[in-house]
C-alpha positions as YAML, in Angstrom:
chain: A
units: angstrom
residues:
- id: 1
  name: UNK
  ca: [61.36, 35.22, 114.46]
- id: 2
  name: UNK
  ca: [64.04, 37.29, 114.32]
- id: 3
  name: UNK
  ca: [66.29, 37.51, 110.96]
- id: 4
  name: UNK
  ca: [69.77, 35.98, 110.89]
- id: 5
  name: UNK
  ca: [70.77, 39.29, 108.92]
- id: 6
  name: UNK
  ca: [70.10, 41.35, 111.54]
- id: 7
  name: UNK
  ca: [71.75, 39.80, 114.34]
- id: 8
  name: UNK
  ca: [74.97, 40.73, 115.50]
- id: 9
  name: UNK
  ca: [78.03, 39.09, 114.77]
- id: 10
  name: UNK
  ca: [79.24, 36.92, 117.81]
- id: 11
  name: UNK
  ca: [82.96, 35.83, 118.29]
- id: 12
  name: UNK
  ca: [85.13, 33.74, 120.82]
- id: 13
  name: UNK
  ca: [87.27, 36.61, 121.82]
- id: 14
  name: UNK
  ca: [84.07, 38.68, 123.44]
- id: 15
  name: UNK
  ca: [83.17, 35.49, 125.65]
- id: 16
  name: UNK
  ca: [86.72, 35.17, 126.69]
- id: 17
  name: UNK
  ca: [87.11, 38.64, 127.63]
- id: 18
  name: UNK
  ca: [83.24, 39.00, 129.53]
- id: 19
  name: UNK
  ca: [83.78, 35.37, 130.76]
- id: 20
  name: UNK
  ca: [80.21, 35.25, 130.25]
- id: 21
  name: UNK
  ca: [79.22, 32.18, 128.53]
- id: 22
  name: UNK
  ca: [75.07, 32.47, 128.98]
- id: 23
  name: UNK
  ca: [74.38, 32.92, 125.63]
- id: 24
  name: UNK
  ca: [77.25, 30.66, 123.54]
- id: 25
  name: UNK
  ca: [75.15, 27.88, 122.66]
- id: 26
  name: UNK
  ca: [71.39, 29.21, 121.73]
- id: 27
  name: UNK
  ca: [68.67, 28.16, 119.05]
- id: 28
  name: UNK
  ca: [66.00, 29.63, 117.79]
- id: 29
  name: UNK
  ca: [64.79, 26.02, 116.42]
- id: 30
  name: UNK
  ca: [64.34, 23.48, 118.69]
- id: 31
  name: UNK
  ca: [63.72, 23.11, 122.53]
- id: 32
  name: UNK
  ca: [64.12, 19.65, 124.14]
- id: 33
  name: UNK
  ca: [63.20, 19.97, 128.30]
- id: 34
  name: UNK
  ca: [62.32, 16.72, 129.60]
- id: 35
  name: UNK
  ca: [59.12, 15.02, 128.26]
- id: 36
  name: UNK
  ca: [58.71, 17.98, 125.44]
- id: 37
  name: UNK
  ca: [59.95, 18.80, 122.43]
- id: 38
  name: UNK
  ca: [59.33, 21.71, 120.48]
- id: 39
  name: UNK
  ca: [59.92, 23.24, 116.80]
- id: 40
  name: UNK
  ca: [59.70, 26.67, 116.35]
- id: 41
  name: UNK
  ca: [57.26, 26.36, 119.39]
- id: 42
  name: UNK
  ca: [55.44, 24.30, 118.11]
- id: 43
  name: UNK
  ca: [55.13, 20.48, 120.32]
- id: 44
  name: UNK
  ca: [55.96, 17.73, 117.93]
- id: 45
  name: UNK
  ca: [53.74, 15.54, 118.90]
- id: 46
  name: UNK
  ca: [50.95, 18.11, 117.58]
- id: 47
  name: UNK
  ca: [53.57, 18.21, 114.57]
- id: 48
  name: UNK
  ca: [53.15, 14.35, 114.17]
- id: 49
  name: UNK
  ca: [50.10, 13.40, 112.35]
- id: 50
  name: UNK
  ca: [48.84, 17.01, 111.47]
- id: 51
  name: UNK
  ca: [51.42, 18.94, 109.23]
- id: 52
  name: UNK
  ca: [53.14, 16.70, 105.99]
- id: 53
  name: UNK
  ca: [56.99, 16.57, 105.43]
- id: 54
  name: UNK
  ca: [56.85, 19.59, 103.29]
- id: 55
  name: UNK
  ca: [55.00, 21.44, 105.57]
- id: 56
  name: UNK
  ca: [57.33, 20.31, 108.84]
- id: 57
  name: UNK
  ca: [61.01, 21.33, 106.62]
- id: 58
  name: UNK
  ca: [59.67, 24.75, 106.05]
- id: 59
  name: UNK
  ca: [58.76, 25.92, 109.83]
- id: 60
  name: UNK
  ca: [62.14, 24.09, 110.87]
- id: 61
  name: UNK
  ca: [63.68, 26.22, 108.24]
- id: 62
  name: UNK
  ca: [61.69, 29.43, 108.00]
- id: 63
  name: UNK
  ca: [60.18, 29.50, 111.81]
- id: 64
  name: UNK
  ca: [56.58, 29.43, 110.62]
- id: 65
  name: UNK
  ca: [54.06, 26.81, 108.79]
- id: 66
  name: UNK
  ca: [53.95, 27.52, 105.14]
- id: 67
  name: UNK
  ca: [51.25, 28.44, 103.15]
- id: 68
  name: UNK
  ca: [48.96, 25.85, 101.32]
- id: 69
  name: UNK
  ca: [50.77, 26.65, 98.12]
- id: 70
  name: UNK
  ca: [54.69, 26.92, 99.33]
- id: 71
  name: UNK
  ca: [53.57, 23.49, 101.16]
- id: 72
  name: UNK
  ca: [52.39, 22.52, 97.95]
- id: 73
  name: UNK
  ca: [55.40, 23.67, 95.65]
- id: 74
  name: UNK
  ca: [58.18, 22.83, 98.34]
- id: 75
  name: UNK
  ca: [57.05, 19.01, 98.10]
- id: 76
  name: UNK
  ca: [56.94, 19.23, 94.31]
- id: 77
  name: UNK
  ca: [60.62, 19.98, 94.94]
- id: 78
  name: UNK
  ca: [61.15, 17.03, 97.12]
- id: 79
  name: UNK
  ca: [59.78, 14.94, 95.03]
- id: 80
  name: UNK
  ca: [61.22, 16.01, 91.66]
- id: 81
  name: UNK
  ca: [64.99, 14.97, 92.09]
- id: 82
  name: UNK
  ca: [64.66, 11.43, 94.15]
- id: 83
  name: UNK
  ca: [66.73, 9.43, 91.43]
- id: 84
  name: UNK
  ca: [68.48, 9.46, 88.68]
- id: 85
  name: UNK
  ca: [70.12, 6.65, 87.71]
- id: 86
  name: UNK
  ca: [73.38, 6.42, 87.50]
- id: 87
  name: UNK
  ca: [74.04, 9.67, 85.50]
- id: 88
  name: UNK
  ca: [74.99, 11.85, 88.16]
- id: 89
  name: UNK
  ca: [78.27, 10.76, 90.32]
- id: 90
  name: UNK
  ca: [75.94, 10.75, 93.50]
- id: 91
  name: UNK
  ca: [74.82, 7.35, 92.95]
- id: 92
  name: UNK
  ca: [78.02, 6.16, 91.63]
- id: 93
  name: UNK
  ca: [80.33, 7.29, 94.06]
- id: 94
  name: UNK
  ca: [77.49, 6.06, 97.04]
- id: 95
  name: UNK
  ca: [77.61, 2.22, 95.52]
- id: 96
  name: UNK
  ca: [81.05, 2.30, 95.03]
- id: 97
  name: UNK
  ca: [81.32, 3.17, 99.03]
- id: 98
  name: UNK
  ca: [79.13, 0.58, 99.49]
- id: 99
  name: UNK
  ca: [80.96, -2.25, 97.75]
- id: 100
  name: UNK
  ca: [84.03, -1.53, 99.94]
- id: 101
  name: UNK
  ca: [81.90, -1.16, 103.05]
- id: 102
  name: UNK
  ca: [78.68, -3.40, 103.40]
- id: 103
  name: UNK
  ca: [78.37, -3.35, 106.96]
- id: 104
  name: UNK
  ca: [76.60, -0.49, 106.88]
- id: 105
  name: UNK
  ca: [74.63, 1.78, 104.91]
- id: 106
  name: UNK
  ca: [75.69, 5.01, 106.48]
- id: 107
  name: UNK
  ca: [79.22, 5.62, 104.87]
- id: 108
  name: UNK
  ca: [77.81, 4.95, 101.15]
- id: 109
  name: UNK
  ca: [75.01, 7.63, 102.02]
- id: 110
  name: UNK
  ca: [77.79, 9.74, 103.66]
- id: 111
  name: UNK
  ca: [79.64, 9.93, 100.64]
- id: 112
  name: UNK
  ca: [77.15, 10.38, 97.95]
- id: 113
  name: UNK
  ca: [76.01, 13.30, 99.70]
- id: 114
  name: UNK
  ca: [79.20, 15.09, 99.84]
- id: 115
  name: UNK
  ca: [79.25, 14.92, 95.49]
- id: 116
  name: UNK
  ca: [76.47, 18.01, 95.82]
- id: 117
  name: UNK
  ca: [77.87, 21.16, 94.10]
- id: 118
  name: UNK
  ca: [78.38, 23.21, 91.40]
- id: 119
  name: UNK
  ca: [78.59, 20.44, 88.93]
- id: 120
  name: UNK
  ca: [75.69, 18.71, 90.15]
- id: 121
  name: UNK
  ca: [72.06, 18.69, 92.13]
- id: 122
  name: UNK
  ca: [72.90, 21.63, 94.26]
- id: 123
  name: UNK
  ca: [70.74, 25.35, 93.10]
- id: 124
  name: UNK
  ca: [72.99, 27.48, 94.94]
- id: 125
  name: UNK
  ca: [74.71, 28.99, 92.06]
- id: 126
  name: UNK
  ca: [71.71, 29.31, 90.25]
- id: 127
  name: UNK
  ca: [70.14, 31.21, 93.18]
- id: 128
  name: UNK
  ca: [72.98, 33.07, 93.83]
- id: 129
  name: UNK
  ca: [72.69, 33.94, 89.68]
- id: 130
  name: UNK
  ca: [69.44, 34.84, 90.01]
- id: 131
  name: UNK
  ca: [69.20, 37.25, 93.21]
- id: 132
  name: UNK
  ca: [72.33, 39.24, 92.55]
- id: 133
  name: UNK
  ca: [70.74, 39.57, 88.92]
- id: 134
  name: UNK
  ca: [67.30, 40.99, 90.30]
- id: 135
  name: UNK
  ca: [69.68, 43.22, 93.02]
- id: 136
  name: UNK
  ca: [71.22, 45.15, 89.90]
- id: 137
  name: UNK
  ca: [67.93, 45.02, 87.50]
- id: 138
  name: UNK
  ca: [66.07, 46.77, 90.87]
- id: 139
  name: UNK
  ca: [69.43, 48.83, 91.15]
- id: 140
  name: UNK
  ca: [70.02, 49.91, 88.00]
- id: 141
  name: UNK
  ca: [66.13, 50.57, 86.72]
- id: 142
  name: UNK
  ca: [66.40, 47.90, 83.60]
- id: 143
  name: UNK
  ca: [63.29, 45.93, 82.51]
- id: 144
  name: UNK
  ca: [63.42, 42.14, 82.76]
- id: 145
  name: UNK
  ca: [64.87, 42.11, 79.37]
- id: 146
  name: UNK
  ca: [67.64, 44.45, 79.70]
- id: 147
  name: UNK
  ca: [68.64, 42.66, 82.67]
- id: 148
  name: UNK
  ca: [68.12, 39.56, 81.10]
- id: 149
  name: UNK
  ca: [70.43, 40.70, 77.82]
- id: 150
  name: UNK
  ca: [73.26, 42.41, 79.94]
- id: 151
  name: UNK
  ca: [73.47, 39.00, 82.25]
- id: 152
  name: UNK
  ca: [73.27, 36.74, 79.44]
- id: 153
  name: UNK
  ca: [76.23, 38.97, 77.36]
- id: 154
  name: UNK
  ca: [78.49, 39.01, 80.11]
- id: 155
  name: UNK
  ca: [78.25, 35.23, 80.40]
- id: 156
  name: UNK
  ca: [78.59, 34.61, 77.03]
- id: 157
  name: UNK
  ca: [81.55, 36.78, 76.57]
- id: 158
  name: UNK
  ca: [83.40, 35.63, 79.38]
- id: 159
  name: UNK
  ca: [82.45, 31.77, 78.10]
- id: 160
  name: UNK
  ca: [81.54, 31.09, 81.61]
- id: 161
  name: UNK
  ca: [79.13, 28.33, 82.18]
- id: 162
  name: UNK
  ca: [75.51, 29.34, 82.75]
- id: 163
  name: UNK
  ca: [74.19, 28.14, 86.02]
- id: 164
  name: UNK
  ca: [71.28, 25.67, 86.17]
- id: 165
  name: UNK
  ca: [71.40, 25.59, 82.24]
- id: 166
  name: UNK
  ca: [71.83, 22.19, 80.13]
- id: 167
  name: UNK
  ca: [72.12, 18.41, 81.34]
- id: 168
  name: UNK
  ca: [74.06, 15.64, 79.77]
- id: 169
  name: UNK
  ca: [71.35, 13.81, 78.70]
- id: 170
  name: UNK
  ca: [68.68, 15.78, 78.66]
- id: 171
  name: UNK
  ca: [69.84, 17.96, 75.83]
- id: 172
  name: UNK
  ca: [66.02, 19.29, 74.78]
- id: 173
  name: UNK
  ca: [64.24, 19.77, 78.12]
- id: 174
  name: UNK
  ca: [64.36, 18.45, 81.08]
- id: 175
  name: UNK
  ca: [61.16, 16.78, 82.40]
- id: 176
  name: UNK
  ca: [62.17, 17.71, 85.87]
- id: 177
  name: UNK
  ca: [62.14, 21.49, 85.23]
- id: 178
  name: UNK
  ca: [59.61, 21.20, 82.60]
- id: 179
  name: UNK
  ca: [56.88, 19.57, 85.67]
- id: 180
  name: UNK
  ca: [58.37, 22.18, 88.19]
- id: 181
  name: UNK
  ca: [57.69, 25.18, 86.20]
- id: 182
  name: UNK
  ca: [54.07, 24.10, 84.99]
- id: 183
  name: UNK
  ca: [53.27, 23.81, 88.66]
- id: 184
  name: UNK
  ca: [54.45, 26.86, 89.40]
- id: 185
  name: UNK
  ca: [52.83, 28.76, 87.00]
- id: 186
  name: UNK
  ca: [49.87, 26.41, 87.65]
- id: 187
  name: UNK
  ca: [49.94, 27.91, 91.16]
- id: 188
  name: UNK
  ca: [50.47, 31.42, 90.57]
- id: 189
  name: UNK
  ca: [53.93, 30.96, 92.00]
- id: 190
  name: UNK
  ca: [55.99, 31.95, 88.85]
- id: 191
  name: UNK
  ca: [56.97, 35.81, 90.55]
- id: 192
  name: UNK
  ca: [59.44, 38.16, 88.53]
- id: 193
  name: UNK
  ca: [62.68, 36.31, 89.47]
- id: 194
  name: UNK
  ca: [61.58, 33.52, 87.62]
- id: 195
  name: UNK
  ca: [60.68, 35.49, 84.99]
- id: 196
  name: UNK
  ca: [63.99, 37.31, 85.30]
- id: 197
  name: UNK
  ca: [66.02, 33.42, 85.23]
- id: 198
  name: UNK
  ca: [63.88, 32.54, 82.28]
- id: 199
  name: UNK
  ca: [64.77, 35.49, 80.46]
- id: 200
  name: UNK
  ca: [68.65, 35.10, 81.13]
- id: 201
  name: UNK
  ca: [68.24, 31.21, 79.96]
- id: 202
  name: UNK
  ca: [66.51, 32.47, 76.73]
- id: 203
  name: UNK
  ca: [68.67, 35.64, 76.04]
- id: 204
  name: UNK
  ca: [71.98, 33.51, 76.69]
- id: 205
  name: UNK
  ca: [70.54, 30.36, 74.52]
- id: 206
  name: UNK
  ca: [69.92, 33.40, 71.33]
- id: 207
  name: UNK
  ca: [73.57, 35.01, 71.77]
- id: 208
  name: UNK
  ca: [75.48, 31.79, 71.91]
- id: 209
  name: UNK
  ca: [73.45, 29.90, 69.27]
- id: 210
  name: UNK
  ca: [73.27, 27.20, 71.82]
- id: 211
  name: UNK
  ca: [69.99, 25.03, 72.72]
- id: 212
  name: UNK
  ca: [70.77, 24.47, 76.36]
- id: 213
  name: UNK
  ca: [67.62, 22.98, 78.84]
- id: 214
  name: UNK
  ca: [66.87, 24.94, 81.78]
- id: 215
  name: UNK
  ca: [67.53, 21.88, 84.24]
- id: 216
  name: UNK
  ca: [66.44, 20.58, 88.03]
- id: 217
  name: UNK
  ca: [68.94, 22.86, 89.53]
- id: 218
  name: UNK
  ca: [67.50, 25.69, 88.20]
- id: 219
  name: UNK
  ca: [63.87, 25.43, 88.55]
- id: 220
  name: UNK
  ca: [64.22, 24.55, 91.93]
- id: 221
  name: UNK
  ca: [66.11, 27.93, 92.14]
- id: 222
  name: UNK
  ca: [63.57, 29.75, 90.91]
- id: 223
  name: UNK
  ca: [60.59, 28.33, 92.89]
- id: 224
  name: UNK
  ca: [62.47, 27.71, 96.48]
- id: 225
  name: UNK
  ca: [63.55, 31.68, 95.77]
- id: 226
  name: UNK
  ca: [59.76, 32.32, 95.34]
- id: 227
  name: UNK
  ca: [59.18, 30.58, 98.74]
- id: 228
  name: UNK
  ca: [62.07, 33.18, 100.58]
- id: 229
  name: UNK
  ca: [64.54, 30.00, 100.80]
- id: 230
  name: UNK
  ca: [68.18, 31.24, 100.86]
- id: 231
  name: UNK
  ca: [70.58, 29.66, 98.88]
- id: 232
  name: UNK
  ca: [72.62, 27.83, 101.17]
- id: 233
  name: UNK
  ca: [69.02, 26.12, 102.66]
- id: 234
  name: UNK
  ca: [68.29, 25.48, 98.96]
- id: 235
  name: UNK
  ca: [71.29, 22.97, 99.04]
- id: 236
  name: UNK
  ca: [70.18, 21.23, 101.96]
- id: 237
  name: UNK
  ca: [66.55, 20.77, 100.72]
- id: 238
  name: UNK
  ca: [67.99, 19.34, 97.31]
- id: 239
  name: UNK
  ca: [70.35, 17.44, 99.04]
- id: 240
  name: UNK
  ca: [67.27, 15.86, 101.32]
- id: 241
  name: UNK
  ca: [65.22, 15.60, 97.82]
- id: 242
  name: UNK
  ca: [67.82, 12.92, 96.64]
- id: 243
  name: UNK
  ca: [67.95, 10.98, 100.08]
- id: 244
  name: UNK
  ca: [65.51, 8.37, 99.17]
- id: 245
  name: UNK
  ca: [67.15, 7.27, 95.62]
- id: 246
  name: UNK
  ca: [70.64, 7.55, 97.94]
- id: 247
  name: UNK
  ca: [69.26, 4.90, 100.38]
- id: 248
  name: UNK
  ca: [67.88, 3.09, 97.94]
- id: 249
  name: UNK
  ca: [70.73, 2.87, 95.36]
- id: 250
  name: UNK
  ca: [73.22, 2.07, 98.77]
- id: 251
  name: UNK
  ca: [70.73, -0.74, 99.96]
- id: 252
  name: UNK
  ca: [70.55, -2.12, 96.80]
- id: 253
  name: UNK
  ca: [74.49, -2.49, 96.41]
- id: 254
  name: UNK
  ca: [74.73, -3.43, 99.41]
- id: 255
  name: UNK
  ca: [72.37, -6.64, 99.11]
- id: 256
  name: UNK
  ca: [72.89, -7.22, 95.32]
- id: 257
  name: UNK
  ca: [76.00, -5.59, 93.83]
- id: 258
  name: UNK
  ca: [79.26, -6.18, 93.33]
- id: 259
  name: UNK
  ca: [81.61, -6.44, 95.95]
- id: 260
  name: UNK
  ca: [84.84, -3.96, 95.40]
- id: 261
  name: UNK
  ca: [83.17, -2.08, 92.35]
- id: 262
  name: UNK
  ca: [86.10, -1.49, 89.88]
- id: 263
  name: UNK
  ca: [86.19, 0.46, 86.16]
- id: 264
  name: UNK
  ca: [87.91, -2.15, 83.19]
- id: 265
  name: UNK
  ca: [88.41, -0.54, 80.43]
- id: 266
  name: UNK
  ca: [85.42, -1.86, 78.81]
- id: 267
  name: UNK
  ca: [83.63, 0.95, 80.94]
- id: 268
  name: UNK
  ca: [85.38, 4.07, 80.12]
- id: 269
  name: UNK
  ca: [89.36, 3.51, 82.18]
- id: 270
  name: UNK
  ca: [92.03, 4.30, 80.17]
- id: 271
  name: UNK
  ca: [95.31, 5.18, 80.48]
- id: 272
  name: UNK
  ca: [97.07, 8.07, 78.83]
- id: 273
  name: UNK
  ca: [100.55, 8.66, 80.28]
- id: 274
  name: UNK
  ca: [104.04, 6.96, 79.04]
- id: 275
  name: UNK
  ca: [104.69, 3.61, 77.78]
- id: 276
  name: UNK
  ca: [106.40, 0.73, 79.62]
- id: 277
  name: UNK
  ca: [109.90, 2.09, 80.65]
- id: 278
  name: UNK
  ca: [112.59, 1.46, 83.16]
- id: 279
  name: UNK
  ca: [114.44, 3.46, 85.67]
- id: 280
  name: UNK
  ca: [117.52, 5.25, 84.75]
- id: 281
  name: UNK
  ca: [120.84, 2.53, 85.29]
- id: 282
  name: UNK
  ca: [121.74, 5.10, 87.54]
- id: 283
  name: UNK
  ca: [118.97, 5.21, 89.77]
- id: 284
  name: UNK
  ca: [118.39, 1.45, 89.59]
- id: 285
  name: UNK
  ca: [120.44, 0.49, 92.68]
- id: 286
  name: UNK
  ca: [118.33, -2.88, 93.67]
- id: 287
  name: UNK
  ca: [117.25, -4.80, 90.96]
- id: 288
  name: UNK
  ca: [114.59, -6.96, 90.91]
- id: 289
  name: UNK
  ca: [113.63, -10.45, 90.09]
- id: 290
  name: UNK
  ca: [109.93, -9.66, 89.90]
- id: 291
  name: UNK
  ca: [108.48, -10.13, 86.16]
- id: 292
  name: UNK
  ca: [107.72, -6.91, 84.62]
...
């Protein structure tokens, strides 16, 4: 399969001016002629029944059939971030969706998937942390450590927030990292960018005093960069990981929440701004006999 990296750069204006259109809608993923379908090449039906879940994202993704061990480590991924409560706003913002619209699932899923990001369940950053980091330790000639040190001072002394580092409530370790990492190392699959990550996490932890857990985001960093995953597929896979707590959490609003999901005070609303005032006599051209 050809690289995306490699190809050349396509644009509107050079099938405007050719006015040849051939080639303006192509894949390299699926082909659907009638009574086949094909991924990769491969006919699903054969697909169906012989390759697992794990083992079907990757060739949609990558082109080819994984290794036993990727296979193996990319559904330790899948399974490692499926629910968590009601810590993240995923969850939250997916059951409030639901409240306001039972009549469907799809709109609560919808909008719990669009909370993925910096702040939460998405290892882009942490990717993107970790393979410019390796780019300038192969660049530059450093050891693992020096890389590690210079990464983890300029973070520090900017005070910007380490990617993939510390969790709410998981302040010592988080068991999802903890279980991803032991696999991976159980498997061999624990290559120098992980090493590299791991030596940023501890080098920034020693310079700021801090205690911060590598978390979910960034293991799955480190071992979906050991499979070849780019970043921005990373974010799909984690966002696929958390579908089934998603439907779940959505379904159960839906049949046993609470209909128009509000926040009282009780729960954490408060309000901060001015006290009880009126309009300038001035600007107060209509009274009113509404009780205020």
């Amino acid at each position: 399969m050809s690289q995306n990296n490699s190809k050349k750069k396509r644009n509107v204006g050079q099938y405007l001016k050719s006015n040849d259109w051939s080639d303006y809608w192509r894949t390299e993923i699926s082909q659907a002629p009638a009574h086949r379908i094909l991924i990769r090449g491969y006919p699903l039906p054969e697909i169906c029944g012989n390759l697992t879940f794990a083992e079907t994202l990757y060739l949609t993704l990558k082109g080819e059939l994984p290794t036993p061990t990727v296979a193996k480590m990319l559904d330790a991924v899948l399974c490692c971030v499926i629910d968590h409560q009601f810590i993240t706003s995923t969850v939250v913002t997916g059951r409030f969706i639901a409240s306001a619209f039972p009549d469907s699932p799809v709109p609560g899923i919808a909008g719990s998937i669009l909370t993925a990001g910096r702040n939460t369940w998405s290892p882009q950053e942490s990717a993107n942390l970790i393979n410019e980091s390796y780019d300038r330790m192969k660049a530059e000639g450093l050891t693992i450590e020096q890389m590690a040190e210079r990464v983890a001072g300029e973070y520090a002394e900017q005070r910007k927030q380490m990617p993939g580092m510390g969790h709410p409530t998981h302040k010592e370790f988080d068991p999802r990292a903890a279980r991803l990492i032991e696999l991976a190392k159980d498997n061999d699959y624990w290559g120098e960018k992980s090493q590299l990550y791991a030596a940023i996490h501890e080098a920034y932890n020693r310079i700021t005093g801090r205690n911060l857990c590598l978390n979910a985001d960034g293991a799955m960093a480190c071992v979906m960069n050991e499979m070849g995953l780019k970043p921005m597929e990373m974010v799909g896979v984690a966002v696929l990981a958390y579908m089934p707590g998603i439907i779940a959490h959505v379904i159960e609003e839906i049949e046993d929440g609470v209909p128009l999901r509000i926040i009282p005070e009780e729960l954490g609303s408060k309000y901060i701004g001015p006290e009880f005032r009126h309009l300038p006599a001035d600007r107060l051209k209509n009274p009113t006999n509404v009780q205020l």
